[in-house]
N, C-alpha and C positions, 0 to 999 in steps of 0.2 A: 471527447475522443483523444487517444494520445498518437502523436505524429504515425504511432505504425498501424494505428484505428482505421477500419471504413476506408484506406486508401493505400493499402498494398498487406495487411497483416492483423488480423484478428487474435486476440490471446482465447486460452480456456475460456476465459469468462465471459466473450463477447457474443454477442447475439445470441444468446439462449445459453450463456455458462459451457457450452462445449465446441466452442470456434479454436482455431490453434490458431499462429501468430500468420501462418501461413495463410490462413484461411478467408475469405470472401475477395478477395481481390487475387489469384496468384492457384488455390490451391486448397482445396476441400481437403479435412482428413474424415477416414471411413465413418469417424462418431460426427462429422458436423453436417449440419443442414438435414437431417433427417438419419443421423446413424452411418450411413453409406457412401459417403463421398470421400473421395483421395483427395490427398496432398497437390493433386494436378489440378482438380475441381472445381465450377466453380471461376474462372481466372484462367485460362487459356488451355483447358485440356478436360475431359469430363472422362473417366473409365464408364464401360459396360457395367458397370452395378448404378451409376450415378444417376440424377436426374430424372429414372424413371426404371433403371436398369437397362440400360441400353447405351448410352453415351462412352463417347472413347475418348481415352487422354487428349485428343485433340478437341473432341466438343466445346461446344460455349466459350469460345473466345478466339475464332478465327478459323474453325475449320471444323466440320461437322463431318460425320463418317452416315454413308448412308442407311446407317442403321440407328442413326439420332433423331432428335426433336422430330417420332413420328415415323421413322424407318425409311426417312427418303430423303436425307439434307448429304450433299457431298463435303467431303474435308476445307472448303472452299465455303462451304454453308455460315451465313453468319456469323459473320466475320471478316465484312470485307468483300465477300462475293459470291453472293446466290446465284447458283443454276436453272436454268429455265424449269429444273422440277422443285428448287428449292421454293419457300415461302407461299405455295398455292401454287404456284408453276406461271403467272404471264404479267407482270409488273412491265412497263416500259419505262424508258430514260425520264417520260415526260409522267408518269406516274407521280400519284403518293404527294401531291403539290401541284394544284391550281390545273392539270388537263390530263387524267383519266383520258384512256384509247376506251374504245367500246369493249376491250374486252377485259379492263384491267377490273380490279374492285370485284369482284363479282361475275366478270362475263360482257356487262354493257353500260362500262361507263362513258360518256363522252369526255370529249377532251376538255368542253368548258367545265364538266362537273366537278365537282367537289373543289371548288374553287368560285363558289360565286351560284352556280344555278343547275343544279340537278335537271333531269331528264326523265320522264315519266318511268323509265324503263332503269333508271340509275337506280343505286342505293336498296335494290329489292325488289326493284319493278314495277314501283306506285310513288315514286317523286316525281313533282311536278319542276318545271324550267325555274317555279321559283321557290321551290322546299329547301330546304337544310340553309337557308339564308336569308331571313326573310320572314318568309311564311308558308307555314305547312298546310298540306288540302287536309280533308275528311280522311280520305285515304291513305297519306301519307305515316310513316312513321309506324307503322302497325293497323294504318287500316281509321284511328279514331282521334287524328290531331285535325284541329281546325286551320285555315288558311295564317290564321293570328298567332297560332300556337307555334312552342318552341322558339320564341323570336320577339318576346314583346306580351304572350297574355294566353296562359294556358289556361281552357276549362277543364270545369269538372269531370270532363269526361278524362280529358289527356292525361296523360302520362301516366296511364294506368288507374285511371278512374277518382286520384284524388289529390288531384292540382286544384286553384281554383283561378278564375279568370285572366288572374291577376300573376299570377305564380309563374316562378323560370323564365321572367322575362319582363323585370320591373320589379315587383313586389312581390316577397313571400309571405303567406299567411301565418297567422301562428301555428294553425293547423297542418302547415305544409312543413315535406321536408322532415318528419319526425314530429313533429307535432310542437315545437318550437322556435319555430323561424319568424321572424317581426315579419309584416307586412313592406318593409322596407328591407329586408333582404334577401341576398344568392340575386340580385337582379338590379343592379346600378347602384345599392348604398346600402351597405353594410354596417350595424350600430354596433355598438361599442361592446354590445353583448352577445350582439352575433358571433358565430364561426369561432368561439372560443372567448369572446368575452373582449377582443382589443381590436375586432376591426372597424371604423372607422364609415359614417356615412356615403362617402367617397369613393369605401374600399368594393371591390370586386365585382365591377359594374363600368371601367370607364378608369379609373384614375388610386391607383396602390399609395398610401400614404408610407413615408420609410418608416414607419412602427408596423405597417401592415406585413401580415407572409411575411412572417419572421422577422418585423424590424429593419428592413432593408429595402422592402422594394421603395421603387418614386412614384408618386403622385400619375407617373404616366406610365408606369408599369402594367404588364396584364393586360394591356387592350390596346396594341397596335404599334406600343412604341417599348422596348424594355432599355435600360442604362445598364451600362458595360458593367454594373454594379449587380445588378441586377442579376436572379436567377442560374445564381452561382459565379458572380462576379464578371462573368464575361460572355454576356447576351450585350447588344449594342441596342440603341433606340428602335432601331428599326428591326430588330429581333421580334421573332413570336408572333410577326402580325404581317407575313409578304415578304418578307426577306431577310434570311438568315445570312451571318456574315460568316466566311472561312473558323474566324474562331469560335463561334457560335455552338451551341447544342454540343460538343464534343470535341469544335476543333475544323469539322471537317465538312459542315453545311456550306454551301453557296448562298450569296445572296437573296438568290432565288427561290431557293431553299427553302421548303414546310411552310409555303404561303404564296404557291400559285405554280412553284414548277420542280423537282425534281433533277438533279441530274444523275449520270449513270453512277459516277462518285456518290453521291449523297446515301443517306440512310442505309449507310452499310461500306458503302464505295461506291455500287455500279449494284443494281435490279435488273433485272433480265427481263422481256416481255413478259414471260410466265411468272415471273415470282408475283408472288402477296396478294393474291385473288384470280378471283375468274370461275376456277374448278379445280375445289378439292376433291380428292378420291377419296375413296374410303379407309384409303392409305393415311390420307394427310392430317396435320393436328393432332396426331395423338395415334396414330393408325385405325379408330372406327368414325371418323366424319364420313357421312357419305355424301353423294355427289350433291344431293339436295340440302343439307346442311347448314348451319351458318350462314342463312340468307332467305329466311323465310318459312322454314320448317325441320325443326331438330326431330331425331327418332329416338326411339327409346333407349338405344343405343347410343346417341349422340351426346355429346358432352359430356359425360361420367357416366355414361349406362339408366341414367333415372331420366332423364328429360322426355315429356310426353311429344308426340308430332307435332302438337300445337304449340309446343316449347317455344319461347329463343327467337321468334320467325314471327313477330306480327300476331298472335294468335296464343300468345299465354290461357291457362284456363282461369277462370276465377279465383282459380288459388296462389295463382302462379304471380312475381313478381307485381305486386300492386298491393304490397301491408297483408298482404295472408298467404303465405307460401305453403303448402301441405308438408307434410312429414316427409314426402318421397323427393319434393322442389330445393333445388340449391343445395345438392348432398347429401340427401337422403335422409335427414333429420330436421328440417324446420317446422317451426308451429305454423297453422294460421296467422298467430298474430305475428310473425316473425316477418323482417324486412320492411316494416310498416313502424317504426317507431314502438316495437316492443316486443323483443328478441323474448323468448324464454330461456332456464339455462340449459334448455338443452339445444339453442341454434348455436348457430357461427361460433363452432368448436365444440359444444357441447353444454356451455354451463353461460350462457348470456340471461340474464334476467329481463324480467318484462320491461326495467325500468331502462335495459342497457339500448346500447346504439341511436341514442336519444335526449343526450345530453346529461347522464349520469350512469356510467358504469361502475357497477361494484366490486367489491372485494375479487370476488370471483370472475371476473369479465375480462375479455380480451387478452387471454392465459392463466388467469389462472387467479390473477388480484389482482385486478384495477378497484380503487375507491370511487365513491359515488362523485368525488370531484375530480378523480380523471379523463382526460384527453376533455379538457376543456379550460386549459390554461394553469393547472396545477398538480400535479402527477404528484404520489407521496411515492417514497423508497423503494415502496411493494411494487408501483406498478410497473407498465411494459418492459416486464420481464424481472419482477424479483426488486428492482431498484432505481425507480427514477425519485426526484426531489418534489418537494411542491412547489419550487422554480420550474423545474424543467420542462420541456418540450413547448417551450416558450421565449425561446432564445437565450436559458440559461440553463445550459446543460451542466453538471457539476461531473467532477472523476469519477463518481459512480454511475452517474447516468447512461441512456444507451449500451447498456450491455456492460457494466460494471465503470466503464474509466472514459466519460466522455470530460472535457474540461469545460470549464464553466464559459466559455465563448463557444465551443464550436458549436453546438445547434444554429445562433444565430449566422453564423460563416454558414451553415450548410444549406442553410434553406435559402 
């Protein structure tokens, strides 16, 4: 990336060959991000055509007009400070970190929840005191995680039917996971082939080696302690696991911060009791969530117009997120065997192969030409987007990379 890349100024060529200098950071023009977006875009201002055709020069980056994200965010929206209707409408101070009010999250979270010990009635109204930390019941999680599960030892049943005991919490199967995960990884020690081929038994489980995640993290990274090094240079030890520090995540976290408490500052400045759960209208997310939505039963109507009742909410149908999506699931084009470790090319975009999202996408994958050895430690010219190396995205990004002119050090700076 060059000094105006990725952090105030996009050229033509970046991100998809039609970003301007102005662009991703500062100011959309009409061709970038999708054709439609201004010079304002994007970077502190979204017009009425942007982001969904509705957003006004003040959107997405400090002031939503309530005719944005959903037709109900005010100029104050995201950006600094949600309205009791902005984000879901009932977030409190002590939200969003370590003590949920009964009515944040959904409507009835408690205050210890999501910080430690769920409540029957939390998370969708079948978490138990000791779910989402721990150990998940029968019920929990959709109705068919075990007390063990998510936390230490998924079965066969969990996680959509094709975890095995052992998996998401310990050891991954080969089977799991895309159908290439050692038994020893995504679950306390990641080998060397895992996750791209350089992470490390150690890695992403307990303790980041500084070649891991990009070459930088430490050994105690990722799990409870991060180094001011860390996760963009300045996450402190005690980041990412109880206590963010003022510089932390943005700048503008508390200690307290994204690991057990919330303040009215944090995640934005200041949440309102109403924002970020509880009760979305039919208004909200996108203006057709309805009240029932996002928490245990999508309608047909919900989430992009294709999701069945039993969507989204605990109650996927056989087709539905578990390695066999139907053609109408995840966008109205997926296979069966799609999201299962073997995309056809006509899922996730259109042209994925059986062989993609699975540790070999091809020419054609993930826009258009990925080779069967990228995003997994060696990206050729063609790929994510026309031009990465088969260094890149591995911590050595080269001046064409990422969007034509990444330099050969920043990937690893950025991750």
């Amino acid at each position: 990336m060059t000094p105006e890349d990725h952090g105030g100024h996009m050229t033509p060529e970046d991100h998809g060959g039609h970003m301007t200098p102005e662009d991703h950071r500062g100011h959309m023009t009409p061709e970038d991000h999708g054709g439609h977006m201004t010079p304002e875009d994007h970077g502190g201002h979204m017009t009425p055509e942007d982001h969904g055709g509705h957003m006004t020069p003040e959107d997405h980056r400090g002031h939503m007009t309530p005719e944005d994200h959903g037709g109900h965010m005010t100029p104050e929206d995201h950006g600094g400070h949600m309205t009791p209707e902005d984000h879901g409408g009932h977030m409190t101070p002590e939200d969003h970190g370590g003590h949920m009010t009964p009515e944040d999250h959904r409507g009835h979270m408690t205050p210890e929840d999501h910080g430690g010990h769920m409540t029957p009635e939390d998370h969708g109204g079948h978490m138990t005191p000791e779910d989402h930390r721990g150990h998940m019941t029968p019920e929990d999680y959709g109705g068919h995680m075990t007390p063990e599960d998510h936390r230490g030892h998924m079965t066969p049943e969990d996680h959509r039917g094709h975890m095995t005991p052992e998996d998401h919490g310990g050891h991954m199967t080969p089977e799991d996971h895309g159908g290439h995960m050692t038994p020893e990884d995504h679950g306390g020690h990641m080998t060397p082939e895992d996750h791209g081929g350089h992470m490390t038994p150690e890695d992403h489980g307990g303790h980041m080696t500084p070649e891991d995640h990009g070459g930088h993290m430490t050994p105690e990274d990722h799990r409870g302690h991060m180094t001011p090094e860390d996760h963009r240079g300045h996450m402190t030890p005690e980041d990412h696991r109880g206590h963010m520090t003022p510089e932390d995540h943005g700048g503008h976290m508390t200690p307290e911060d994204h690991g057990g408490h919330m303040t009215p500052e944090d995640h934005g400045g200041h949440m309102t009791p109403e924002d970020h759960g509880g009760h979305m209208t039919p208004e909200d997310h996108g203006g057709h969530m309805t009240p029932e939505d996002h928490g245990g039963h999508m309608t047909p109507e919900d989430h992009g117009g294709h999701m069945t009742p039993e969507d989204h909410g605990g109650h996927m149908t056989p087709e539905d997120h578990g390695g066999h999506m139907t053609p109408e699931d995840h966008g109205g084009h997926m296979t069966p065997e799609d999201h299962g470790g073997h995309m056809t090319p006509e899922d996730h975009g259109g042209h994925m192969t059986p062989e993609d999202h699975g540790g070999h996408m091809t020419p054609e994958d993930h826009g258009g030409h990925m080779t069967p050895e990228d995003h997994g430690g060696h990206m050729t010219p063609e790929d994510h987007r026309g031009h990465m190396t088969p260094e890149d995205h591995r911590g050595h990004m080269t001046p064409e990379d990422h969007r034509g002119h990444m330099t050969p050090t920043c990937w690893g700076c950025l991750l």
